[in-house]
Each structure stands twice: as C-alpha cells, then as structure tokens.
C-alpha positions as CSV (number, residue, x, y, z in Angstrom):
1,X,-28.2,-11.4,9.4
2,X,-26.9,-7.8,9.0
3,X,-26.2,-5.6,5.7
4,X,-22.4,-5.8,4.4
5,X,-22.4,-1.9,5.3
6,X,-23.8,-2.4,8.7
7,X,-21.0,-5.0,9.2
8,X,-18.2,-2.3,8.1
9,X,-19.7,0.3,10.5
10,X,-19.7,-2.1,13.5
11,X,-15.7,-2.9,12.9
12,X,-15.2,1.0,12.3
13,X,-16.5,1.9,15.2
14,X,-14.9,-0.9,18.1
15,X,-11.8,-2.0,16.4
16,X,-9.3,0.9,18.0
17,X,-5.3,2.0,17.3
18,X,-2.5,0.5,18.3
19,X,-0.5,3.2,20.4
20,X,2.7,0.9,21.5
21,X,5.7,2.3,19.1
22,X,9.2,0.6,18.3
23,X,11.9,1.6,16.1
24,X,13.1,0.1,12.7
25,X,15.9,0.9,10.3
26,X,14.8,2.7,7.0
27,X,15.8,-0.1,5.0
28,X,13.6,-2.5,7.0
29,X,10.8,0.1,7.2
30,X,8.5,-0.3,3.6
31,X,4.8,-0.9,4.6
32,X,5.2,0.2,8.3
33,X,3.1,3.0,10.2
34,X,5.1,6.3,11.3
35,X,4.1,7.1,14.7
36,X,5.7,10.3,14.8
37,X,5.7,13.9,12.5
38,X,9.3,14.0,10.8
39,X,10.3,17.4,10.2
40,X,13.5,18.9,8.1
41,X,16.8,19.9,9.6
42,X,18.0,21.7,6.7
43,X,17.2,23.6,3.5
44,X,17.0,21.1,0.1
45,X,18.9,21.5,-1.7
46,X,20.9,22.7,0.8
47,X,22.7,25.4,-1.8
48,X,21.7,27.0,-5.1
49,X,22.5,24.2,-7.4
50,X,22.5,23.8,-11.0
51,X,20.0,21.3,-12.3
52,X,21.7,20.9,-15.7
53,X,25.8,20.4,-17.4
54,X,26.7,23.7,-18.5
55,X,28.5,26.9,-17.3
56,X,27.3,29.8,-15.0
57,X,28.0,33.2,-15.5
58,X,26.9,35.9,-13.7
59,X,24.1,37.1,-14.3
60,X,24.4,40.3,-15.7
61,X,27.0,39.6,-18.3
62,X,24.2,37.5,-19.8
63,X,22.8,40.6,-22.2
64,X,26.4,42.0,-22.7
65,X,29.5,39.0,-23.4
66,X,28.6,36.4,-25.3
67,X,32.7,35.4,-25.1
68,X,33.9,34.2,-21.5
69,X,37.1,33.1,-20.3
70,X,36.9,29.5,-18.2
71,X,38.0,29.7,-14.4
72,X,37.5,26.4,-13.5
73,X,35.2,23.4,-12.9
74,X,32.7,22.6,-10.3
75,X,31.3,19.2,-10.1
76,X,28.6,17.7,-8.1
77,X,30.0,16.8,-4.2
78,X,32.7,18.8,-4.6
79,X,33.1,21.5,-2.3
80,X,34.9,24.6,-4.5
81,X,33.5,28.0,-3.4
82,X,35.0,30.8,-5.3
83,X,33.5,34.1,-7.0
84,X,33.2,34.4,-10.7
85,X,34.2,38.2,-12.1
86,X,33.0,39.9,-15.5
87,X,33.6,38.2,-18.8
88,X,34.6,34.7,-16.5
89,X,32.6,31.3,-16.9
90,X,33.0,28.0,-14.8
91,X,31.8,24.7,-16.3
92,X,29.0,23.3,-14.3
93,X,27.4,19.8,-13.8
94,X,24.4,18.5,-13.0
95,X,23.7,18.8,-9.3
96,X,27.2,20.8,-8.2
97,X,26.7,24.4,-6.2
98,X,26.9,27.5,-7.9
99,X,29.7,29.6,-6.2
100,X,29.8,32.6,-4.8
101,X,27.1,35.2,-4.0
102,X,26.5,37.0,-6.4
103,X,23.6,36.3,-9.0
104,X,24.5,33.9,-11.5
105,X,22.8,32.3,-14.4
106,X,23.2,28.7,-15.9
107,X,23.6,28.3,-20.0
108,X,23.4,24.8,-21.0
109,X,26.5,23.1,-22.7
110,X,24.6,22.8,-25.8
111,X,24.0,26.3,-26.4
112,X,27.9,26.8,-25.6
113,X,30.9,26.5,-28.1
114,X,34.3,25.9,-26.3
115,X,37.4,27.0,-27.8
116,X,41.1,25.7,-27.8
117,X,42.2,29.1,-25.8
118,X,40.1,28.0,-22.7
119,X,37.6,30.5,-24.1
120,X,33.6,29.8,-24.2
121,X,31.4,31.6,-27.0
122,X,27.5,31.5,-25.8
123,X,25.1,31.1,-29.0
124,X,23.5,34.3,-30.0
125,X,19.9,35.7,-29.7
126,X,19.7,32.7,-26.9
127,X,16.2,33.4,-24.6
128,X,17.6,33.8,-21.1
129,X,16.5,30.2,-19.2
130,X,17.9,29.9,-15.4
131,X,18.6,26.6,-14.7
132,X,19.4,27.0,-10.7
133,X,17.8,25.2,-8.1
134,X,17.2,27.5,-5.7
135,X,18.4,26.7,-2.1
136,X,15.1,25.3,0.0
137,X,13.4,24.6,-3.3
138,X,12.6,21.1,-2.6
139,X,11.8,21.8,1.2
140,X,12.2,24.1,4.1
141,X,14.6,24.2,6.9
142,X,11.7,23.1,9.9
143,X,9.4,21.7,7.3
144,X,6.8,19.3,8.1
145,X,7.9,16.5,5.6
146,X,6.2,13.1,6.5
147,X,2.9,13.0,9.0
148,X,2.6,10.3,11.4
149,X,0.4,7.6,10.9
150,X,1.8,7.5,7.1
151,X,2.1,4.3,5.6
152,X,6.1,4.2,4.1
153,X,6.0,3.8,1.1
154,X,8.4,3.3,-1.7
155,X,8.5,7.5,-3.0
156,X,8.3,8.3,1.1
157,X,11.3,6.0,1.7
158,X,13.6,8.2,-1.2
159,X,12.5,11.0,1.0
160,X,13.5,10.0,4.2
161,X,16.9,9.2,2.8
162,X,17.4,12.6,1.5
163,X,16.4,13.9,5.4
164,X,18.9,11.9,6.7
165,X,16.6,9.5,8.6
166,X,17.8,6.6,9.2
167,X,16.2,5.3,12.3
168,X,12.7,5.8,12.3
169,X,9.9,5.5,15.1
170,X,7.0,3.4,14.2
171,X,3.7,1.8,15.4
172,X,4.4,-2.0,16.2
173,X,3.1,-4.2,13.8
174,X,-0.5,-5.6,14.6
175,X,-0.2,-9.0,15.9
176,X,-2.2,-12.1,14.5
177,X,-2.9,-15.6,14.9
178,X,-4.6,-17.9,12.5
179,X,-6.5,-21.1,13.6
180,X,-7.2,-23.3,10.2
181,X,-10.2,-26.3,11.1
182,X,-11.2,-29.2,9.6
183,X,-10.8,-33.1,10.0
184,X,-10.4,-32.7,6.0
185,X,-7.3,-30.7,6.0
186,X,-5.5,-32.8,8.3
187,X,-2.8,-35.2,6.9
188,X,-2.8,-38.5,8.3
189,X,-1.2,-42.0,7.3
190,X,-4.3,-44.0,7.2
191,X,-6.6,-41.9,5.5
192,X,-9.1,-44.4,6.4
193,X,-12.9,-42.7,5.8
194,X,-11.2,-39.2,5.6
195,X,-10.3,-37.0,2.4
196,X,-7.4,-35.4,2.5
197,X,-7.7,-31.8,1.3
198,X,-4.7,-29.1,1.3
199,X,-5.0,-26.0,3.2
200,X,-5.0,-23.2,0.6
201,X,-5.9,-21.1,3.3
202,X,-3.0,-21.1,5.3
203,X,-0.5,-20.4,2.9
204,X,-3.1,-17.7,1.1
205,X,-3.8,-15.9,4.8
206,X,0.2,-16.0,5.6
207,X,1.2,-14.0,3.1
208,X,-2.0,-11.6,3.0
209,X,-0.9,-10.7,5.9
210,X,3.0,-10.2,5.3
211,X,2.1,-7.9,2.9
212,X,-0.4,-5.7,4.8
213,X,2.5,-5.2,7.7
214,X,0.6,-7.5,10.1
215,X,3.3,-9.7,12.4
216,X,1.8,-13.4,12.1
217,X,2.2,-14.8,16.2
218,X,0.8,-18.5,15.0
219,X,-0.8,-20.3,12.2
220,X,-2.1,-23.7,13.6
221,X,-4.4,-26.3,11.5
222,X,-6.4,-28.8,13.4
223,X,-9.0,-30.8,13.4
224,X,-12.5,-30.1,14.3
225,X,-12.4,-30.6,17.9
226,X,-12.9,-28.4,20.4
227,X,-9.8,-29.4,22.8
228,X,-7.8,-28.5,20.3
229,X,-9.0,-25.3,19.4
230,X,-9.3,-24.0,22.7
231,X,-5.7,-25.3,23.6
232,X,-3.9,-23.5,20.6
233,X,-6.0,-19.9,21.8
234,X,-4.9,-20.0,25.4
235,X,-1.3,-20.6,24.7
236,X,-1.6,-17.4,22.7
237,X,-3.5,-14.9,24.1
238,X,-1.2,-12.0,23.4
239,X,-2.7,-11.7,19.2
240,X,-4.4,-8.2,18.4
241,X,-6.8,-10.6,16.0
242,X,-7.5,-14.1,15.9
243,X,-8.2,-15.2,12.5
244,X,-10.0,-18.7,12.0
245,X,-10.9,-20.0,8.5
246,X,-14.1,-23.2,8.9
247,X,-16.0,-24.3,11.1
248,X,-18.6,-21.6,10.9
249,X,-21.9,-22.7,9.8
250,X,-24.2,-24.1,11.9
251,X,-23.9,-28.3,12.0
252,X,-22.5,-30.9,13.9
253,X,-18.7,-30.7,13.6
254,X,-18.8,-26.8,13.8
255,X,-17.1,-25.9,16.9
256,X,-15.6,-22.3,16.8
257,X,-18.1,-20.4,18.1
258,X,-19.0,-23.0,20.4
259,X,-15.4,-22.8,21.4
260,X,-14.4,-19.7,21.9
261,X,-17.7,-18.3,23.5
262,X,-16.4,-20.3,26.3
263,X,-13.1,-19.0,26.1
264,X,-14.8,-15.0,26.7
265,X,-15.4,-14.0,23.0
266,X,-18.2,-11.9,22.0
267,X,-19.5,-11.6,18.8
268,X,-20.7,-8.5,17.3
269,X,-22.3,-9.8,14.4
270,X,-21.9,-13.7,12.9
271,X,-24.0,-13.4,9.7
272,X,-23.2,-11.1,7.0
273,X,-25.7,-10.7,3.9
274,X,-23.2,-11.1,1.5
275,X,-22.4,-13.7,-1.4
276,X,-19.4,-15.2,-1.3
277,X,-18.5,-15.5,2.7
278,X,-22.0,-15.0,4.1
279,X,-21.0,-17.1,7.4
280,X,-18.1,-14.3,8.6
281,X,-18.2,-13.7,12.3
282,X,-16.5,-10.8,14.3
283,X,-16.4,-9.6,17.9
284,X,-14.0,-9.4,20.5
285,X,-12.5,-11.0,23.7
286,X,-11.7,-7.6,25.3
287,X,-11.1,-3.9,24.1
288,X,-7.8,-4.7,22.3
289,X,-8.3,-8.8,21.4
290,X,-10.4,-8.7,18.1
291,X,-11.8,-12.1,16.6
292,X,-12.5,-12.3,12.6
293,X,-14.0,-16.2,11.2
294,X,-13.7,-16.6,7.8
295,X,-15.9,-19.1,6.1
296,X,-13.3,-22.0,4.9
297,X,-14.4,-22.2,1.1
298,X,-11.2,-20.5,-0.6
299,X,-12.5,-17.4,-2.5
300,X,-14.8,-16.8,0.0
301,X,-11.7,-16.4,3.1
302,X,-10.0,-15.0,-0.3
303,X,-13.0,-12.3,-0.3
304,X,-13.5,-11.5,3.4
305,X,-9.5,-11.2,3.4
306,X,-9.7,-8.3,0.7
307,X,-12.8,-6.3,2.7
308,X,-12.7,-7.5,6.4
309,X,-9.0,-8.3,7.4
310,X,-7.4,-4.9,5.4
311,X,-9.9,-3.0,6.8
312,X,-9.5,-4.5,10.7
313,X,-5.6,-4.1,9.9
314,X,-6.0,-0.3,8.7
315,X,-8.0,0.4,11.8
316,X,-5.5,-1.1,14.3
317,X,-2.8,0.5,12.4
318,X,-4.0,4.3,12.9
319,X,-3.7,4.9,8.9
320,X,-5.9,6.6,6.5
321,X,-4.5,5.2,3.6
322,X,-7.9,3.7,1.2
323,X,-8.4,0.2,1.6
324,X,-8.5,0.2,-2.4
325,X,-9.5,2.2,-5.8
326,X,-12.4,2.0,-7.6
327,X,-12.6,2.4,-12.0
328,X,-15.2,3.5,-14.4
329,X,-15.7,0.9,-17.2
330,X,-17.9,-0.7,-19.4
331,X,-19.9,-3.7,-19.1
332,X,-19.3,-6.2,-22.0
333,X,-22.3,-8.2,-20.6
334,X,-26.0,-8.0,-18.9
335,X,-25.8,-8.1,-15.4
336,X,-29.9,-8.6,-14.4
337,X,-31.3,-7.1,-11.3
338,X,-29.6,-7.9,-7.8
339,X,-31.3,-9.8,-4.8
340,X,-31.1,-9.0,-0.8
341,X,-27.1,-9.7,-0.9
342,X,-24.2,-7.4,-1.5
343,X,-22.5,-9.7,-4.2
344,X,-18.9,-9.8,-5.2
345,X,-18.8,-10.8,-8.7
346,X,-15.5,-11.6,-9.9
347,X,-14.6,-9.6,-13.7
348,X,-12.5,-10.4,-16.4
349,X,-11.2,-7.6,-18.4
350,X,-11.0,-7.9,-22.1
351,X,-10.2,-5.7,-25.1
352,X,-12.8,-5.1,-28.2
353,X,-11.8,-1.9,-31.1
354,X,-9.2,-1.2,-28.3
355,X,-11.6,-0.4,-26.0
356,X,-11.5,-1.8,-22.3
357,X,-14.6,-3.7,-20.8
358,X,-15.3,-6.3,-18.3
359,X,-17.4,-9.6,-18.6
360,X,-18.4,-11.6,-15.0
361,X,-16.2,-15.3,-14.7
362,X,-18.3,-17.5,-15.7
363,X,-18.6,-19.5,-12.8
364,X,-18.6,-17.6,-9.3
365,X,-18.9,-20.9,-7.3
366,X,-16.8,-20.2,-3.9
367,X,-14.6,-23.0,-4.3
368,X,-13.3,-21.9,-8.0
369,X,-9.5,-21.2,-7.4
370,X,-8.4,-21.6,-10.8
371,X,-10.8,-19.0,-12.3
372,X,-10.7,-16.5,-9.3
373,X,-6.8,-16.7,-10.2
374,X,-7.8,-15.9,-14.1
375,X,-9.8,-12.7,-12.5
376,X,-9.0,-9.5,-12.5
377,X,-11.3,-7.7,-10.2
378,X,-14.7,-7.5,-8.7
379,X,-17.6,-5.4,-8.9
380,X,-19.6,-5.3,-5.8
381,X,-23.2,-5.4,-6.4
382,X,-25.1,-3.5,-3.9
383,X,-28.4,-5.2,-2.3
384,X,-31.9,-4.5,-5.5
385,X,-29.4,-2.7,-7.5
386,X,-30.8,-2.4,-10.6
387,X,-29.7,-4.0,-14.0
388,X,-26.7,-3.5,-15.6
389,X,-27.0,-3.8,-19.4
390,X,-23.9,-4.2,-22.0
391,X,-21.9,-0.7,-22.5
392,X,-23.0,0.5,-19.5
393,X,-20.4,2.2,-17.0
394,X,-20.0,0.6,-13.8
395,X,-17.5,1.2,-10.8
396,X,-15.3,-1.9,-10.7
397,X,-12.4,-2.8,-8.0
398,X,-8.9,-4.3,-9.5
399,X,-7.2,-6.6,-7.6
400,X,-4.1,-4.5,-8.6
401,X,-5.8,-1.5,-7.1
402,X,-5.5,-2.9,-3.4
403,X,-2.0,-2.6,-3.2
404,X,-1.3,0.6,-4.5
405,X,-0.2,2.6,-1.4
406,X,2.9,0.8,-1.1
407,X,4.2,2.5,-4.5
C-alpha cells in the first residue's frame, strides 16, 4: 500500500499530453484546451472612444468656453469622422469614436445644460475628467492575448469574440471508456437469488466526465465475469483511460485485475492508503492507454473521481489550470488525532453569530449518498496529523471550488 501523495506523484509523472489538435467553433468551445497562442490583429478599441454619454470638445477650449455651439451627433457603430473647431461641441455616446485629430476631451451630459438655440453651457468650476478610451487601451495590435493550453473559459470566450475568433484550434478531447461490474447491478427478469441494485455510478461518472471536457467512447455494465469484461475492452481499444468502478478487492467474484493483466495492463500501484476508496488501481496498457479502478461503493468512485480522474484528465489535457481551491475556516467540532490514512472527511458548513464554520457529516460510511449530497466539502486529513480542536482554522476543499475555472 502506498501514501495518497506517492500515488499523485506516480500519475504526475507517466500520464503524458495529448498532442493531436482539431478545430471547434467558439460557440462550441467552453471547457476545451487551446492548442495554440492567439494573438491580436488590431488595436482595442480600435479608435479613441468615449466611455461615457456626453459631448467632446476639444481640449483646449476646456479652461476658456464654457458655451458651445452643437455640430452634430456621433453614436456608437456609426462611422462620422469630422473635425470639431473652437467654441463647437458634438454629443457623444457611450462607445462611439471621437472624431478628428486633434485633442479632445469628453464632459458628461450631466455636467451639461442644453439650450433651445442648439447651444450647450458646461457647468462651472467643473474639475477637468477625460473620459476617452484611448485607442489600444484594452490590447495591442500583435498582442499575445490567450496562451495555449488555456482552458476556455466563460471571461476568455467574451475575449475571443472581441478578437474576431471564431474558429479556434484545440487539443482533442481525452477519450474514455467506463466498464461498470457487478452481478448486483445487472437487471434481470427473474431476480431469483440476486439483488438488484442501480448503478449510481454510471450516470455519476457520465456526467463527471462531460463536465471536465473528457469525450466518453463507452460506458458498459456487466456482470462479474471475466468474458465479458475482456470482450467490451478489446472492441475498444482506442480510449486514452479506461475507467472501471467494482471488482477491486481481493475475493472470489473480483475479476478486473485478473482480467485485464491478461489483456497487457500494468499497474503502477493498486492500493492507496486512503479512507474512502482505498482499493483504487492505476497503470497503463501502453505509453498513451492509461487504466484508473475505482472501488464501486458510491462516495468512494465519488472521491477518487474528485482527486484521481481530474487530475489524470488535467494531465492528458496539457493544462495548468488547479485541480481545485482550498479555504481557511473554523472548526465547529473536535476532530481527534489522525491514523496511517489520508482521510477525506466530508464537512457541513453552518452559520453561528454570523460567523462561518464547518462540522464533519455525521456519518462518513462510503455508501452514504444522501448525506454526501447534504455536504458541502471535504477536509483532507493528512496521515498522524494532529488534533483539530473547536475554533481552530483549518484548510477545507468546497465542492463548489472544483469547478471554478470554467467561470
């Protein structure tokens, strides 16, 4: 059995980028991985522009005319280009070019009275403010913009609209199959001796993966047989990472590793001191065919998904993006002194004299899918870590905070 940080540094160090790239439209392209630099083509804005509704002046009448006579009216998309002279004002919108070239200064409409004779009087003693976007303010004509290997976002997106990107070059997704086991999970007619339990697995481990911008190949349940297992890998050989869930621990009816150690895979490590998901397994078939087994109880494939499966994903994506952010608060409860494992405790937070803390759920069985949905977090408990007592600070993980780099 190996330490939970041992087990990170063995997947850091074999699981390798995807190089293959594709292209994707902008609108279809939130969550996936540039694979090149995208520079600007132009100036932004592309001319002085005012950022407020007003009227510009030039600049040097600013100290001397406080009365202006209204030439005309420039609005935002419109292309007018004329020069303003002495004693002259233009109204101005939000966004719309300043004409001419000669320096000009924005007053807002507030500050303005406008007369019936299509004259404008500027309030007295006014403190000069310039409100002009300067051309290029917002970026450079040639300016590196986005980096490759960025993870689009929804703020990167806006941006890439504004640079006129529309077609953008990106790493292919990483490409996964999931193989669910278990006699119990299998519907059948005549339930005879056998217990029908529902897969929460699948559907959990489906979208898990939708929403880390993996590309799911196959998701196949079967029983625990060996035939079956071995049939569903060699009809789909073509996955980046096979994902199992059961069939780990060592017994009669546990046939994965049996399975696919006679199908080429070899494992890296296949015990993990951690509480919950101790029996997770990982090693590979070749360079680029990586194999993760999650233990089948539900918030242990739930934990291992968080810690194992984002963190195999980042690495095949090429991304630097953190796998999730970590918050300082106070305990609400004794936590006594930790064993040999790294433990994932699952938190609660609550509110006391509108203060923030955190108690442990109750009840950290593995198989407790009601509370784990009532959780908000975890703390990760490092192996001997000392006693936590109540009002102490502590790191904590939000479930919240995994998710954050798509914003």
């Amino acid at each position: 059995m190996i330490s939970y940080e041992t087990s990170i540094k063995i997947i850091n160090n074999l699981v390798k980028e995807i190089k293959r790239s594709e292209v994707c439209k902008i609108s279809n392209s939130l969550g996936r991985v540039l694979s090149e630099d995208i520079s600007s083509r132009f100036d932004c804005p592309k001319t002085d522009k005012s950022s407020m509704d007003g009227i510009v002046i030039l600049e040097k009448d600013f100290n001397i005319n406080k009365i202006f006579k209204l030439k005309g009216e420039l609005k935002t998309g419109h292309k007018r280009n004329f020069e303003l002279s002495s004693k002259e004002a233009a109204l101005i919108y939000t966004g719309a070019s300043i004409p001419g070239k000669k320096k000009k200064i924005v007053i807002l409409k507030e500050n303005c009275n406008f007369n019936k004779d299509n004259t404008v009087e500027v309030r007295k003693n006014l403190i000069p403010e310039n409100y002009i976007r300067k051309k290029g303010k917002d970026f450079k004509d040639g300016q590196l913009c986005v980096k490759r290997n960025s993870v689009i976002n929804i703020r990167i997106i806006g941006l890439l609209k504004t640079l006129e990107k529309d077609i953008l070059k990106v790493k292919r997704k990483p490409k996964v199959g999931i193989i669910v086991t278990g006699d119990e999970i299998i519907k059948k007619k005549d339930f005879d001796n056998t217990e029908y339990i529902p897969s929460s697995n699948s559907e959990f481990l489906r979208n898990f993966l939708n929403f880390y911008g993996a590309e799911l190949v196959f998701l196949k349940t079967v029983g625990d047989s060996e035939k079956a297992i071995s049939k569903i890998y060699k009809k789909s050989k073509n996955v980046d990472l096979l994902i199992t869930t059961g069939g780990l621990s060592e017994g009669k009816y546990d046939l994965v590793k049996k399975t696919l150690f006679k199908l080429g895979l070899k494992l890296k490590f296949e015990k993990v001191a951690i509480r919950p998901g101790k029996p997770i397994s990982f090693g590979l078939f070749n360079a680029n065919n990586y194999f993760l087994g999650l233990p089948g109880n539900p918030v242990s494939c739930f934990v291992g998904s968080l810690f194992f499966i984002s963190l195999i994903l980042k690495k095949l994506k090429g991304t630097k993006e953190l796998l999730f952010q970590e918050s300082l608060l106070k305990s609400n409860c004794y936590i006594p002194k930790n064993n040999e494992l790294t433990k994932f405790f699952r938190i609660k937070i609550i509110s006391k004299n509108n203060k923030k803390y955190f108690n442990l759920i109750t009840n950290q069985d593995s198989s407790m899918q009601y509370l784990l949905t009532q959780s908000d977090g975890i703390i990760i408990r490092k192996p001997f870590e000392k006693s936590i007592k109540s009002g102490q600070y502590c790191n904590i993980i939000l479930f919240k905070d995994f998710f954050t780099y798509l914003i």
